[in-house]
N, CA and C atoms as an extended XYZ file, in Angstrom:
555
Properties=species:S:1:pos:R:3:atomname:S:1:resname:S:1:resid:I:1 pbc="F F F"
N       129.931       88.685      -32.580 N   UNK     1
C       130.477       89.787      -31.800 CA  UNK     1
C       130.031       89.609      -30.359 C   UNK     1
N       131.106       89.546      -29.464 N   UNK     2
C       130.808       89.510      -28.454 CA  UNK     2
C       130.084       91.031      -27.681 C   UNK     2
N       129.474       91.008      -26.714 N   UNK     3
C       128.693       92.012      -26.416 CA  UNK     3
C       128.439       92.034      -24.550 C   UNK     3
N       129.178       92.667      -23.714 N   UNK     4
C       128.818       92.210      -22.387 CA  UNK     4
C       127.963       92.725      -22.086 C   UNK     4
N       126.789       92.523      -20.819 N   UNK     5
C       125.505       92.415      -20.313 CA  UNK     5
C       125.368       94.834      -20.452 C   UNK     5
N       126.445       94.633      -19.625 N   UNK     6
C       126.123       96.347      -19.645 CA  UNK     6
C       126.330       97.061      -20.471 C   UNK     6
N       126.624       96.817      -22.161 N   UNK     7
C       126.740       97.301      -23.298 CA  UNK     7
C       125.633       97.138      -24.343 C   UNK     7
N       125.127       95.575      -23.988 N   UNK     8
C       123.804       95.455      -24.673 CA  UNK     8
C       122.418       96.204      -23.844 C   UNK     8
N       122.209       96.645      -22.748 N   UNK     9
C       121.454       97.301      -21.960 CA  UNK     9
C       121.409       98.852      -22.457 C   UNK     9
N       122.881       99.334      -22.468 N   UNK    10
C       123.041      100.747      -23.049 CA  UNK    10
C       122.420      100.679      -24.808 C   UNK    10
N       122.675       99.228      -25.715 N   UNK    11
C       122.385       99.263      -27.003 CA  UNK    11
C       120.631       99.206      -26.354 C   UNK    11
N       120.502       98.695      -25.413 N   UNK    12
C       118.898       98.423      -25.965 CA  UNK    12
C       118.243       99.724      -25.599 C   UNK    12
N       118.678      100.513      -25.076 N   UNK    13
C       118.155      102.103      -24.175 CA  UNK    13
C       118.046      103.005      -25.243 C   UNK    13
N       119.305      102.866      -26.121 N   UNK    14
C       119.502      103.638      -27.351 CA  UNK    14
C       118.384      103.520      -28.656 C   UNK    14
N       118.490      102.472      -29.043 N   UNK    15
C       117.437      101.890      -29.936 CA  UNK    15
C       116.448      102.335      -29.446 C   UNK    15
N       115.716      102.099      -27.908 N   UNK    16
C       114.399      102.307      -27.537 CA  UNK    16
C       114.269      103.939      -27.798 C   UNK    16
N       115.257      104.589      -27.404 N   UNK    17
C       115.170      106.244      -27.239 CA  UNK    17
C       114.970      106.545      -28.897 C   UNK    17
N       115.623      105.725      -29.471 N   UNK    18
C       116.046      106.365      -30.905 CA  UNK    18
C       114.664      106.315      -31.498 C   UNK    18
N       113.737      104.987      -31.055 N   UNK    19
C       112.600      104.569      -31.861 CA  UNK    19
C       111.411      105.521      -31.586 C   UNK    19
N       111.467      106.541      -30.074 N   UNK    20
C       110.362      107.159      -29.349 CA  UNK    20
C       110.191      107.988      -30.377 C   UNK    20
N       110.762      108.758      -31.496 N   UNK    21
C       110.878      109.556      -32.615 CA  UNK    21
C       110.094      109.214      -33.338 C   UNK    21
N       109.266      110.299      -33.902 N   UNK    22
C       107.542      109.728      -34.900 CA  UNK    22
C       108.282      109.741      -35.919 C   UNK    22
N       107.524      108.397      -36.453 N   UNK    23
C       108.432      108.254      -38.023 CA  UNK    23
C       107.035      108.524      -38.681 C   UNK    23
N       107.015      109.219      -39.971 N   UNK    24
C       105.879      110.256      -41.170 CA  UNK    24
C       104.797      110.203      -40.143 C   UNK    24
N       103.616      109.815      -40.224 N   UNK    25
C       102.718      110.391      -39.458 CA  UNK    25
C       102.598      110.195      -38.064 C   UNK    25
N       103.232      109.479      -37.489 N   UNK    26
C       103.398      108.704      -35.937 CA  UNK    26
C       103.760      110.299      -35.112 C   UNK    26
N       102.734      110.096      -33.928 N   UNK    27
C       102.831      111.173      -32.611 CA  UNK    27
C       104.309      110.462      -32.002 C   UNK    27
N       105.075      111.254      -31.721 N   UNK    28
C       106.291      111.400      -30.775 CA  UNK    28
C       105.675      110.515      -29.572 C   UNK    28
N       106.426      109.547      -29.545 N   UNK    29
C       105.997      108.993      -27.731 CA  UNK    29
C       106.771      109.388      -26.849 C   UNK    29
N       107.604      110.395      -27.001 N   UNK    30
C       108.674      110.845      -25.700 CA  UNK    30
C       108.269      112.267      -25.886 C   UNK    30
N       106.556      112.412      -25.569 N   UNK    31
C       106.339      114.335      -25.478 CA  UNK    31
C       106.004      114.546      -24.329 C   UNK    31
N       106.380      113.504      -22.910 N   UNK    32
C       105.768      114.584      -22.024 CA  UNK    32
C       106.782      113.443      -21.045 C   UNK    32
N       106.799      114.583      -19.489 N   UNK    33
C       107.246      113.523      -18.482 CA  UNK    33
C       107.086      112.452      -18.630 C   UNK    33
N       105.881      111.907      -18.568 N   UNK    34
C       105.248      110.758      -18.084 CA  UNK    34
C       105.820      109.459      -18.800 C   UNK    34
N       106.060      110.078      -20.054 N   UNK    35
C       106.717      108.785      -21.160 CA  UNK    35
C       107.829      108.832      -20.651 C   UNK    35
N       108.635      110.141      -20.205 N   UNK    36
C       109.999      110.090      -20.160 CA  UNK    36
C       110.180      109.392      -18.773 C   UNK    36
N       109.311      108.989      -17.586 N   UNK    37
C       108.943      108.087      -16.512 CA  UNK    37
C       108.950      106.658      -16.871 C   UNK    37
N       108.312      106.554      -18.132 N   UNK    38
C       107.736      105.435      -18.623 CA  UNK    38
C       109.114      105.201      -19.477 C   UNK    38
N       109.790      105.419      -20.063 N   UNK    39
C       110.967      105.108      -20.964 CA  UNK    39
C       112.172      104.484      -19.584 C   UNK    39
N       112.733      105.736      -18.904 N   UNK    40
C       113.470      104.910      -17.556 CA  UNK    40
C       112.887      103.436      -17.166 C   UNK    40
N       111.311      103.410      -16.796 N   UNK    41
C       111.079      102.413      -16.224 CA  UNK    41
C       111.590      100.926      -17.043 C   UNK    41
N       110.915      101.427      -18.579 N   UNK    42
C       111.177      100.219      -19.429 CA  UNK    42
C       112.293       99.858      -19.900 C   UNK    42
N       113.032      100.671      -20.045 N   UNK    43
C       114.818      100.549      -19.573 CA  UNK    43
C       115.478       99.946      -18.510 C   UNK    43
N       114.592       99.951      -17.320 N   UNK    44
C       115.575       99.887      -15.752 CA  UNK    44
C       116.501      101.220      -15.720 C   UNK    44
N       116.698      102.034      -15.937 N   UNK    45
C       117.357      102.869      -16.134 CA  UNK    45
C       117.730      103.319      -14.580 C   UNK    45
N       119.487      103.178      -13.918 N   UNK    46
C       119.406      103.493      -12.326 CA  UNK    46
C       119.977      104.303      -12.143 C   UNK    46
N       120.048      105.420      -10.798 N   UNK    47
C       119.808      106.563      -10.678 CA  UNK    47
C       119.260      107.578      -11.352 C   UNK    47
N       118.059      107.487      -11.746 N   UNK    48
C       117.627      108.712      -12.252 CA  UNK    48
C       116.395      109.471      -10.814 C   UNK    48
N       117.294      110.454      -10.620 N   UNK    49
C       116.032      111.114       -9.857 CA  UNK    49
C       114.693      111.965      -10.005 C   UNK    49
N       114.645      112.787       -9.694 N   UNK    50
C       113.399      113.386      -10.409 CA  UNK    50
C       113.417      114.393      -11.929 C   UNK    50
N       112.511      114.129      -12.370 N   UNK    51
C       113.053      114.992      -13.568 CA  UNK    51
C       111.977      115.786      -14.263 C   UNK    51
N       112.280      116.866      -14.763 N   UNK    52
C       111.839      118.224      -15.268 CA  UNK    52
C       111.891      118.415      -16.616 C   UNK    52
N       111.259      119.088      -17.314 N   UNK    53
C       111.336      119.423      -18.489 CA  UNK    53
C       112.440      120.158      -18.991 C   UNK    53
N       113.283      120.369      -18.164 N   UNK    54
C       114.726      120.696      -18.902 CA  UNK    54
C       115.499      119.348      -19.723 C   UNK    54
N       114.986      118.216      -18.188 N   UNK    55
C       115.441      116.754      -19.061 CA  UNK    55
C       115.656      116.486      -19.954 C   UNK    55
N       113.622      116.467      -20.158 N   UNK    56
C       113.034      116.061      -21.316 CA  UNK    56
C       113.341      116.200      -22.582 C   UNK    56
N       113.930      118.051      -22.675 N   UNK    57
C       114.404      118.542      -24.189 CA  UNK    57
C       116.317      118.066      -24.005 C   UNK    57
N       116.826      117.913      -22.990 N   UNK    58
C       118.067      117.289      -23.113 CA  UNK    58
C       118.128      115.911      -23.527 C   UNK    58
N       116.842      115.214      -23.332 N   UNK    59
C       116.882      114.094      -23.571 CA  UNK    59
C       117.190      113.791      -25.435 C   UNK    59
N       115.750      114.306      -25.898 N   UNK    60
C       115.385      114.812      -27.302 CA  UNK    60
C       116.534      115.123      -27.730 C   UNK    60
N       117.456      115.700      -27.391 N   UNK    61
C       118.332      116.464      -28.115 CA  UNK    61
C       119.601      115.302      -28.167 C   UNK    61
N       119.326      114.541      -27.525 N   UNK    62
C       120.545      112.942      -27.187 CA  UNK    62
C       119.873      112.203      -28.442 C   UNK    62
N       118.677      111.873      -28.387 N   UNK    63
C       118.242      111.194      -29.009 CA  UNK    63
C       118.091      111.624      -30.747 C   UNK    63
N       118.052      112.665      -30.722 N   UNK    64
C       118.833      113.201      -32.288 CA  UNK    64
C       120.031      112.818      -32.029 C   UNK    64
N       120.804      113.180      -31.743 N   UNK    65
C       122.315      112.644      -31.674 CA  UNK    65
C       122.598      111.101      -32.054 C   UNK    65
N       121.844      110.395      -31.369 N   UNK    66
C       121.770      108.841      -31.731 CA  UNK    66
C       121.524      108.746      -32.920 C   UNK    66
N       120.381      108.915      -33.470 N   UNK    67
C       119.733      109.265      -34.770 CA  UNK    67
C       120.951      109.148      -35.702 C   UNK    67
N       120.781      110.095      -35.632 N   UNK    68
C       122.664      110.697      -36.501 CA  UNK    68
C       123.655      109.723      -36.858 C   UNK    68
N       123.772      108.795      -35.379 N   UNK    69
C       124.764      107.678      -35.621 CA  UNK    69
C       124.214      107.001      -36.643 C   UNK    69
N       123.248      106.662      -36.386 N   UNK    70
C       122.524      105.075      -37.354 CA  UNK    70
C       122.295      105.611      -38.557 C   UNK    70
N       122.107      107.179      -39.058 N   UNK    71
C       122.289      107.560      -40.267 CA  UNK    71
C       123.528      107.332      -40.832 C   UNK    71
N       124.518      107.974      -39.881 N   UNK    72
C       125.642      108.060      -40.450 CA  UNK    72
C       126.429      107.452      -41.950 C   UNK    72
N       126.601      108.408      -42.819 N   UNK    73
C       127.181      107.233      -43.973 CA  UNK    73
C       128.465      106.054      -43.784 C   UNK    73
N       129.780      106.546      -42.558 N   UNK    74
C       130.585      106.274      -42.608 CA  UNK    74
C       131.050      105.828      -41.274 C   UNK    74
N       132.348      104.993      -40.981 N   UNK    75
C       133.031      105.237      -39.388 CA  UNK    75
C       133.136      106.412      -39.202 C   UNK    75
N       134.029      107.594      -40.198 N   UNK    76
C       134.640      108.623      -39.808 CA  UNK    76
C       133.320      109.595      -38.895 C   UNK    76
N       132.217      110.113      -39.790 N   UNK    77
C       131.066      110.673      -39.248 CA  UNK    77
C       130.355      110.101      -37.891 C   UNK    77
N       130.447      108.739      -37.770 N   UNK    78
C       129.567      108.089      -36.862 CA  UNK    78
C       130.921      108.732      -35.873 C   UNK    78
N       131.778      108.491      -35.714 N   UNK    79
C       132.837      108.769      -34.220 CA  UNK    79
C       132.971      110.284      -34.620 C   UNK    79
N       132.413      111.083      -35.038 N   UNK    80
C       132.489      112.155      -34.669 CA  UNK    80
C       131.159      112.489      -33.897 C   UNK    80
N       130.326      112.147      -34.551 N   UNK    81
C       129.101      112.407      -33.342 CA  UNK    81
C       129.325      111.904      -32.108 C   UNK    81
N       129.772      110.349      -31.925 N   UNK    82
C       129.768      109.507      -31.171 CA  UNK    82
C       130.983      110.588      -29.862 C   UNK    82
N       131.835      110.882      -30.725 N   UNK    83
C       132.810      111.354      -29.573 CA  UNK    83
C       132.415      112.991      -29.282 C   UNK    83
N       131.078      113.457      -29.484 N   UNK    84
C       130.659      114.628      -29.440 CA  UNK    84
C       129.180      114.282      -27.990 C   UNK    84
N       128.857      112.904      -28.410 N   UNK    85
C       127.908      112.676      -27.291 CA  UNK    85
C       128.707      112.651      -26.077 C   UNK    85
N       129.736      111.772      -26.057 N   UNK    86
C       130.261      111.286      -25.192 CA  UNK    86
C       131.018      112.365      -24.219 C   UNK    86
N       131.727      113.279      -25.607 N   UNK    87
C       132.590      114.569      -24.716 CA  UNK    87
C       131.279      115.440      -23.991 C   UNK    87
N       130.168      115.760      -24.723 N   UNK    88
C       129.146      116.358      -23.803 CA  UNK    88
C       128.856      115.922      -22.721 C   UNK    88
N       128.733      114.863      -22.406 N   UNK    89
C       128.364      113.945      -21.007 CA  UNK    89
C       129.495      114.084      -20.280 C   UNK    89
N       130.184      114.661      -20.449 N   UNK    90
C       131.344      114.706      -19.213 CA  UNK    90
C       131.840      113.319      -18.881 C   UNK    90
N       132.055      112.485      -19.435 N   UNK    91
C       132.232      110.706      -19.108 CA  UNK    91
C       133.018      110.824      -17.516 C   UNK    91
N       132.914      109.832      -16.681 N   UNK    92
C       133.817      109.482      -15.901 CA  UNK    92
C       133.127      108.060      -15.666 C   UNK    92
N       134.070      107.164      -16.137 N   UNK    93
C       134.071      105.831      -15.938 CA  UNK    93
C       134.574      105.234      -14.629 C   UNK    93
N       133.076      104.557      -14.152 N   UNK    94
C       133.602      103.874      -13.063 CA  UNK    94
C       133.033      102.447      -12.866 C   UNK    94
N       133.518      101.284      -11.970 N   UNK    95
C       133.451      100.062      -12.396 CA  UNK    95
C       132.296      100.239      -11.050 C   UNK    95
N       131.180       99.329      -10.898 N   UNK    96
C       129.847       99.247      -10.252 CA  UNK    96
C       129.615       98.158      -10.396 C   UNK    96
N       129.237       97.687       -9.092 N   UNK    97
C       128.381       96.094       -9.551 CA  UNK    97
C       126.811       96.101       -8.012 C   UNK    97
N       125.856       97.200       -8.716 N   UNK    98
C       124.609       97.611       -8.233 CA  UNK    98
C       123.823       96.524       -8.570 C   UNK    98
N       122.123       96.524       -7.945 N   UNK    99
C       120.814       96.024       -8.313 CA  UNK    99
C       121.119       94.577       -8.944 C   UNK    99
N       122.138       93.767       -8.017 N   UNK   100
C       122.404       92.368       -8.063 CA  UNK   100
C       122.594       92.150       -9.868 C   UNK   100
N       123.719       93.224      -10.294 N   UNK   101
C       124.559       92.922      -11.493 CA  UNK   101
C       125.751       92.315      -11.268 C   UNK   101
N       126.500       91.856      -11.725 N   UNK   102
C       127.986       91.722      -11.589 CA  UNK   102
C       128.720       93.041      -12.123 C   UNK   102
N       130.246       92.982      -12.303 N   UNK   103
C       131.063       94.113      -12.104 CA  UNK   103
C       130.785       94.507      -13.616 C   UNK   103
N       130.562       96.023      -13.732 N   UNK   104
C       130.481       96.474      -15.442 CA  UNK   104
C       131.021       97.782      -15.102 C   UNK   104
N       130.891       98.924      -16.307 N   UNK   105
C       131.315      100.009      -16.084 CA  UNK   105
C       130.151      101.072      -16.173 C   UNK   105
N       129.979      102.083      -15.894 N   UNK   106
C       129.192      103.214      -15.883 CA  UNK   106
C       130.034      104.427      -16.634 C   UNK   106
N       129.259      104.854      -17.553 N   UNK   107
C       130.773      105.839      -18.238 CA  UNK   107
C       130.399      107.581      -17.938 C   UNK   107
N       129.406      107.420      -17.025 N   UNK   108
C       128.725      108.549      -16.677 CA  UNK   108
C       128.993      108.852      -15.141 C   UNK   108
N       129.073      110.347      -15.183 N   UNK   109
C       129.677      110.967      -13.839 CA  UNK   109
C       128.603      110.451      -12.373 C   UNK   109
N       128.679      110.365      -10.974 N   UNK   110
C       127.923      110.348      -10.586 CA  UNK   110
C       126.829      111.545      -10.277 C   UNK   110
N       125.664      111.253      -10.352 N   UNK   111
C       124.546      112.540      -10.044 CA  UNK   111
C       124.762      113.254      -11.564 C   UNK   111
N       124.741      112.563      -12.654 N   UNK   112
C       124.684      113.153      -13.596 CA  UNK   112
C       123.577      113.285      -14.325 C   UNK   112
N       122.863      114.036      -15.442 N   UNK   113
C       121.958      114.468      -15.509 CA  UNK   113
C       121.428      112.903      -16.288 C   UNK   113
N       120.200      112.477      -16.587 N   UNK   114
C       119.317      112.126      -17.227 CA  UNK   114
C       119.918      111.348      -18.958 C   UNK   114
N       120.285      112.145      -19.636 N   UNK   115
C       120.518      112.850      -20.549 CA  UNK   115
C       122.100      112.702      -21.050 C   UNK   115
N       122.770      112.806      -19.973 N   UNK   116
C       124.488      112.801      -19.683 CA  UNK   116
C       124.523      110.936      -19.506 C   UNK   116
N       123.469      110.472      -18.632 N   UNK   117
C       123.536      109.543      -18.429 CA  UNK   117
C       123.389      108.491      -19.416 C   UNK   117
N       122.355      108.557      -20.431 N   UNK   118
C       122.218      108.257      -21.842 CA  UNK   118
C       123.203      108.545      -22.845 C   UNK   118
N       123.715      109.808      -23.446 N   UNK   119
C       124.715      110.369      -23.804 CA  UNK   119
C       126.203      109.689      -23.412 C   UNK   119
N       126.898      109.072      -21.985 N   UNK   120
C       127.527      108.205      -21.683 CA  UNK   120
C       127.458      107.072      -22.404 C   UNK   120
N       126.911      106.281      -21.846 N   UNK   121
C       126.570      105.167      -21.621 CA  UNK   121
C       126.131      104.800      -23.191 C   UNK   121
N       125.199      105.142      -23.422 N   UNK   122
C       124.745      104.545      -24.845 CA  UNK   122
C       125.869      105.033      -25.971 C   UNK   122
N       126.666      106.376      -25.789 N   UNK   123
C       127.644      106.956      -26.822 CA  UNK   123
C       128.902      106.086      -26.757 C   UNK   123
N       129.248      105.156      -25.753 N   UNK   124
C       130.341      104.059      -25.244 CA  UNK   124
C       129.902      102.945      -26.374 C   UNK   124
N       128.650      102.935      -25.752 N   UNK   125
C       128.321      101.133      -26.386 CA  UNK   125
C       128.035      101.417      -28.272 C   UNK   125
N       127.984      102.794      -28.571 N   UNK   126
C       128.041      102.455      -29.860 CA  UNK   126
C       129.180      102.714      -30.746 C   UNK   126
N       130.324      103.168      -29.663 N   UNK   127
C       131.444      103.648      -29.638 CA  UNK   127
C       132.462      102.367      -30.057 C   UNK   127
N       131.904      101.022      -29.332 N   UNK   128
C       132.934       99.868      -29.641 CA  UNK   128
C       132.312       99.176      -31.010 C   UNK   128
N       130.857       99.809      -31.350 N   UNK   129
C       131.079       99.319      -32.664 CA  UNK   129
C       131.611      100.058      -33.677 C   UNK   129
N       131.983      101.015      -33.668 N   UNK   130
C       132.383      101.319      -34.232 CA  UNK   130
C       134.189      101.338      -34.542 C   UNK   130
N       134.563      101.141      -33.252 N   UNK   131
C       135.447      100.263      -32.877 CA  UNK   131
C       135.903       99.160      -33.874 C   UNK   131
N       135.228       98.265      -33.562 N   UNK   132
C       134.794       97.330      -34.275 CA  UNK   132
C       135.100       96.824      -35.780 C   UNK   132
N       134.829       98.131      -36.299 N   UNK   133
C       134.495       98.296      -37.742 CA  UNK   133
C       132.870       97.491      -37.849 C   UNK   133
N       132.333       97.551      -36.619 N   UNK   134
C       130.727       96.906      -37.146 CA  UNK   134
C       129.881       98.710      -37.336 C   UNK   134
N       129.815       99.283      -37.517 N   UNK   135
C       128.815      100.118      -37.418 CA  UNK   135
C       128.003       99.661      -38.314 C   UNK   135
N       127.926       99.207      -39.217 N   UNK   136
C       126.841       98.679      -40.489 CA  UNK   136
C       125.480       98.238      -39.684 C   UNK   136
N       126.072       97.343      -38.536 N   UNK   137
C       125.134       96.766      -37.838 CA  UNK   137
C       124.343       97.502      -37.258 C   UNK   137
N       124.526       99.087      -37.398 N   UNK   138
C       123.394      100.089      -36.533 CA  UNK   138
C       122.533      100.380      -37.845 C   UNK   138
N       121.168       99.780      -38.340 N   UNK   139
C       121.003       99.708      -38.747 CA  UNK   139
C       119.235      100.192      -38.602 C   UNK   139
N       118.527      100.551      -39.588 N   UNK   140
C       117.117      101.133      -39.667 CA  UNK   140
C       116.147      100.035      -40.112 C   UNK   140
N       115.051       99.204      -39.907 N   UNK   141
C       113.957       98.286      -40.479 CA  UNK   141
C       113.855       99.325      -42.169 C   UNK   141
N       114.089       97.773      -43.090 N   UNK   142
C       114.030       98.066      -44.400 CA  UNK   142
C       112.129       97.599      -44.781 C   UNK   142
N       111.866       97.320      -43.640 N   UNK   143
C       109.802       97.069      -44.645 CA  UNK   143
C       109.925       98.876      -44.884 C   UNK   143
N       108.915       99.200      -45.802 N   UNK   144
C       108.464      100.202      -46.526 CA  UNK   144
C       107.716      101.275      -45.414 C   UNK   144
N       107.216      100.874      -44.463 N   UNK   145
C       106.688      101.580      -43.631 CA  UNK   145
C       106.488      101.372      -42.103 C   UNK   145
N       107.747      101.220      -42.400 N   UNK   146
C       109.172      101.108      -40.440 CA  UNK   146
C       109.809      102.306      -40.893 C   UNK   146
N       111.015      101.793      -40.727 N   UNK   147
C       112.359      103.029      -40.368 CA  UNK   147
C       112.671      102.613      -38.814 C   UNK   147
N       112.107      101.867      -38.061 N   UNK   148
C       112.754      101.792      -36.662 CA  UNK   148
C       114.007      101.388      -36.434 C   UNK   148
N       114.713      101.920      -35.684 N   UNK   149
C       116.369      101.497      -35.627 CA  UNK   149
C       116.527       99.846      -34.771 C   UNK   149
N       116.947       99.489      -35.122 N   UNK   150
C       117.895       98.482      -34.393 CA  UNK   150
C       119.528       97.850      -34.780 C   UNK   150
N       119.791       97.274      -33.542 N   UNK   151
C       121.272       96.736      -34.252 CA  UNK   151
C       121.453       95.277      -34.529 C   UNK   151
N       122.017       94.875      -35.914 N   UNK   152
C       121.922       93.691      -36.024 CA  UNK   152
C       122.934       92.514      -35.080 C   UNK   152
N       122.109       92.072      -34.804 N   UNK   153
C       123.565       91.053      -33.930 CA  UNK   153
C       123.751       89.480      -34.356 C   UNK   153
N       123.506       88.918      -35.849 N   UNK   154
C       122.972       87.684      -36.652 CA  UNK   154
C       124.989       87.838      -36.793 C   UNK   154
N       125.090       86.684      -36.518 N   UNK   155
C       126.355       86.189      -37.471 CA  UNK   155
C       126.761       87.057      -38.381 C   UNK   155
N       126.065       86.841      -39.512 N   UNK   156
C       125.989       87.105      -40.958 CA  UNK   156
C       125.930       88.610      -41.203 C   UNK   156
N       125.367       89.087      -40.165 N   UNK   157
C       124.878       90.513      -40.160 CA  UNK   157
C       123.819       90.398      -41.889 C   UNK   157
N       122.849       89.688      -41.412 N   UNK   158
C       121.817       89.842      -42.265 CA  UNK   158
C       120.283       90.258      -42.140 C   UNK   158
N       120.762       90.655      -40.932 N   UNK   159
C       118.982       90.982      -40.648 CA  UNK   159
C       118.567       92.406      -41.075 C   UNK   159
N       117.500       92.422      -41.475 N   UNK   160
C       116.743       93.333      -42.510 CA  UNK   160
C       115.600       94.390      -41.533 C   UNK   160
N       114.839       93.608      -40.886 N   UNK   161
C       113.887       94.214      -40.356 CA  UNK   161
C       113.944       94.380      -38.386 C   UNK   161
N       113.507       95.160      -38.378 N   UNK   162
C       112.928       95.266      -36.377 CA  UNK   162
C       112.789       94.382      -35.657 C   UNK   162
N       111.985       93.752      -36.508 N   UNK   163
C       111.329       92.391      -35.819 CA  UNK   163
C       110.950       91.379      -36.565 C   UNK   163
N       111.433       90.142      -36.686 N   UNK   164
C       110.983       89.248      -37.396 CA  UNK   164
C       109.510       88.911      -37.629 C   UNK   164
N       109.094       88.643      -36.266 N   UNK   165
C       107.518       88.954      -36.339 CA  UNK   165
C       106.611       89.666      -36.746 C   UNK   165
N       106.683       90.882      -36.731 N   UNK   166
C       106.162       91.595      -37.380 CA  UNK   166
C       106.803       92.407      -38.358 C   UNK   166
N       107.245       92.808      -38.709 N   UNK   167
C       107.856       93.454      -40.226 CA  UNK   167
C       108.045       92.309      -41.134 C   UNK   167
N       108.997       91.780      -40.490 N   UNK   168
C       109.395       90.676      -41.584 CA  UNK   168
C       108.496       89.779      -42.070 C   UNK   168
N       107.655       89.280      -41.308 N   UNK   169
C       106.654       87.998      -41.502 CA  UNK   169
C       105.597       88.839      -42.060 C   UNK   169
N       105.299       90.004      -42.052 N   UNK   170
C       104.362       90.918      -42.784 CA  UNK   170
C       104.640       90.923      -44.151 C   UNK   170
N       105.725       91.271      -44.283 N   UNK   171
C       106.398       91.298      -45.661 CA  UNK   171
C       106.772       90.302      -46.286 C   UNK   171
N       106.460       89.266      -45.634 N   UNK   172
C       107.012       87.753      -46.277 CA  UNK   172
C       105.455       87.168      -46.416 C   UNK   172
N       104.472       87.356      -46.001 N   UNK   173
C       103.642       86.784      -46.039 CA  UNK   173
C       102.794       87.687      -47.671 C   UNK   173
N       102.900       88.855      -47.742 N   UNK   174
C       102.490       89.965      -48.287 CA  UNK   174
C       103.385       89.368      -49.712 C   UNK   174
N       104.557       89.220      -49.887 N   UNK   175
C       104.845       88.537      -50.914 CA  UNK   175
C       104.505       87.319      -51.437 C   UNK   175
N       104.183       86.119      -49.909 N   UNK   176
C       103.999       84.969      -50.655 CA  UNK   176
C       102.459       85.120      -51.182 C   UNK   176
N       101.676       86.170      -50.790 N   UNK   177
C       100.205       85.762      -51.703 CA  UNK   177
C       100.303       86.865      -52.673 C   UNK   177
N       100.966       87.727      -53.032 N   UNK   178
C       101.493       88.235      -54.550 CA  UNK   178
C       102.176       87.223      -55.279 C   UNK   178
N       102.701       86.614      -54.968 N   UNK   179
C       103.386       85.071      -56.105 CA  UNK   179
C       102.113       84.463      -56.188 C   UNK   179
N       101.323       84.119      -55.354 N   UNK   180
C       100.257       83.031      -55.734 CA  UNK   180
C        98.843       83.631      -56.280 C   UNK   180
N        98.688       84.849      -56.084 N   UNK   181
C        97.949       86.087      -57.204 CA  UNK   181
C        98.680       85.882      -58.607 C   UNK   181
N       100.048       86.470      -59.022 N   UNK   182
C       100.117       85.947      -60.057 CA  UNK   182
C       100.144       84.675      -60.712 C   UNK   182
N       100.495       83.575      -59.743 N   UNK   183
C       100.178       82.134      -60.287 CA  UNK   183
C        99.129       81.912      -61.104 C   UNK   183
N        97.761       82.261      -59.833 N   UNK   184
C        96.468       81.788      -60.656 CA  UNK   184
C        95.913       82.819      -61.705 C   UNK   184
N        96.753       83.566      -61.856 N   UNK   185
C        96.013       84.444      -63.166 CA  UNK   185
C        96.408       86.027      -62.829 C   UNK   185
């Protein structure tokens, strides 16, 4: 699946927002400004100006919304949220080629909120997978004690876990010395 530069940026913003969510005992990492400072930054996230705790719970409230998608059982459910983020954000698509990018689109109004801006932008890019008929690929880490979202982008659409490195190789390693426990006895 092809994927252009300003669609995988919006997928990677989404995932990151989606993951700030405490999974069973994990503290929330998006509870105060400062993360929500710290999330833009690690995003690149451009125009965002100053922001307030009205944001913050607009943000939260996007980021359930995302949630939702990657639950979703179906296309039909996923584009109803999807076209519920998107109609909230007020979309207005415009073509930009800022901060030494080439030409992409912005699907968010200008001077739009935080939130609207996420809600755009990330509700677009998960909008063509579904498009697509890929939504499968919005997918949750299957180790036992993840749940972090990501989207698969393998050929095959076979990838299982977050991160190969760690989930996966945890769980692969964790099996290969349970086979060799039962080997020797």
């Amino acid at each position: 699946m092809l994927i252009p530069h300003d669609t995988r940026i919006a997928l990677d913003a989404v995932v990151g927002l989606v993951n700030t969510a405490p999974l069973s005992d994990e503290p929330d990492s998006l509870m105060d400004l400062q993360a929500l400072y710290g999330f833009v930054q690690r995003f690149d996230i451009s125009g965002v100006g100053d922001l307030g705790e009205r944001d913050l719970k607009a943000v939260l409230a996007v980021r359930e919304r995302f949630a939702g998608v990657f639950a979703a059982p179906g296309p039909h459910e996923a584009a109803e949220l999807v076209n519920q983020l998107v109609a909230s954000a007020g979309t207005t698509p415009q073509l930009t080629d800022h901060d030494g990018y080439e030409w992409h689109v912005h699907y968010f109004a200008p001077g739009a909120s935080m939130a609207d801006h996420l809600a755009a932008d990330g509700g677009m890019a998960l909008a063509f997978f579904v498009v697509a008929g890929e939504q499968e690929r919005l997918r949750r880490c299957e180790a036992p004690d993840c749940g972090h979202a990501f989207v698969d982008l393998s050929r095959n659409r076979s990838r299982r876990y977050c991160s190969s490195r760690t989930c996966g190789n945890r769980l692969h390693v964790a099996a290969y010395r349970a086979r060799r426990k039962a080997a020797t006895g």
